[in-house]
C-alpha positions in Angstrom: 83.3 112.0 71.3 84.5 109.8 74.9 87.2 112.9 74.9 84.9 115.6 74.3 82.5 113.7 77.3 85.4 112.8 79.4 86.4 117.0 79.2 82.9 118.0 80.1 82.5 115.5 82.7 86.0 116.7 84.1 84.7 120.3 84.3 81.5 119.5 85.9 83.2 116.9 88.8 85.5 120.2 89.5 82.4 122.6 89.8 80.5 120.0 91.9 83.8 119.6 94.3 83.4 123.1 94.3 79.9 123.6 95.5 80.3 120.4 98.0 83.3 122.7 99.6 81.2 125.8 99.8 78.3 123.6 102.0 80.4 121.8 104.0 82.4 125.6 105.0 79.3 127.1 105.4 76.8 124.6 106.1 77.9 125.1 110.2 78.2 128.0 110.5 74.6 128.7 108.8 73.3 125.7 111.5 74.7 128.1 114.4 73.1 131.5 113.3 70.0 129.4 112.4 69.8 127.9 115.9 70.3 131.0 117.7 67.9 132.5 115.6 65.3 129.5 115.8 65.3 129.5 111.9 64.1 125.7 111.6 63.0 125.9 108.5 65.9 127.5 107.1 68.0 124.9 108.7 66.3 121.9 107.1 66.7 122.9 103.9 70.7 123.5 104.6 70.8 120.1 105.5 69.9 119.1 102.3 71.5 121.3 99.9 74.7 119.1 99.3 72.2 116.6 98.2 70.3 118.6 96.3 73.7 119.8 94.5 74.7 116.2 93.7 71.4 114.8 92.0 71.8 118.2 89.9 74.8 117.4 88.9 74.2 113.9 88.0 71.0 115.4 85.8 73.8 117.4 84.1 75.8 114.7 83.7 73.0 113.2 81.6 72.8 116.2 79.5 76.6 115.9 78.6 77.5 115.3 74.9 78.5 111.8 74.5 76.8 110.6 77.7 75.9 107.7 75.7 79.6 106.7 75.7 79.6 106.6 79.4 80.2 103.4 79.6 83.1 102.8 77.8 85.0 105.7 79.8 83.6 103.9 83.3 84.8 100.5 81.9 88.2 101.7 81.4 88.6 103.2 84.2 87.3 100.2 86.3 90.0 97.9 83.9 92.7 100.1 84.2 92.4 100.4 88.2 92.2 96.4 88.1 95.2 96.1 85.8 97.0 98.2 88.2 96.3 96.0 91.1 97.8 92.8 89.8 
């Protein structure tokens, strides 16, 4: 089950890295054809996409099977990084 979790929680960081690359790229250049246009509204809202992306994400997350293990993959990786260090 933390495998099964771990894989879907894999695919959907990828898919959000994704997305986060596609509004940073065109998140600008949007901004610039919005203020030359005087699309405020339009603007706003691009401004707050990546955010928007993120907490969906993290209500995916919540749907992933195994979620409920979450903690045990978290822990380990939070152990492993601190066995690393010493």
């Amino acid at each position: 089950m933390i495998t099964d979790y771990s894989h879907h929680l894999q695919h959907l960081t990828t898919a959000l890295k994704n997305e986060q690359l596609e509004v940073v790229v065109s998140t600008p250049l949007d901004m610039v054809e919005d203020l030359v246009k005087i699309r405020w509204g339009k603007l706003a809202r691009s401004l707050f996409s990546l955010r928007g992306k993120q907490l969906s994400a993290h209500s995916a997350e919540l749907k992933l099977p195994g979620s409920e293990l979450a903690y045990i993959t978290e822990a380990t990786s939070i152990l492993s990084r601190r066995h690393g260090r010493n």
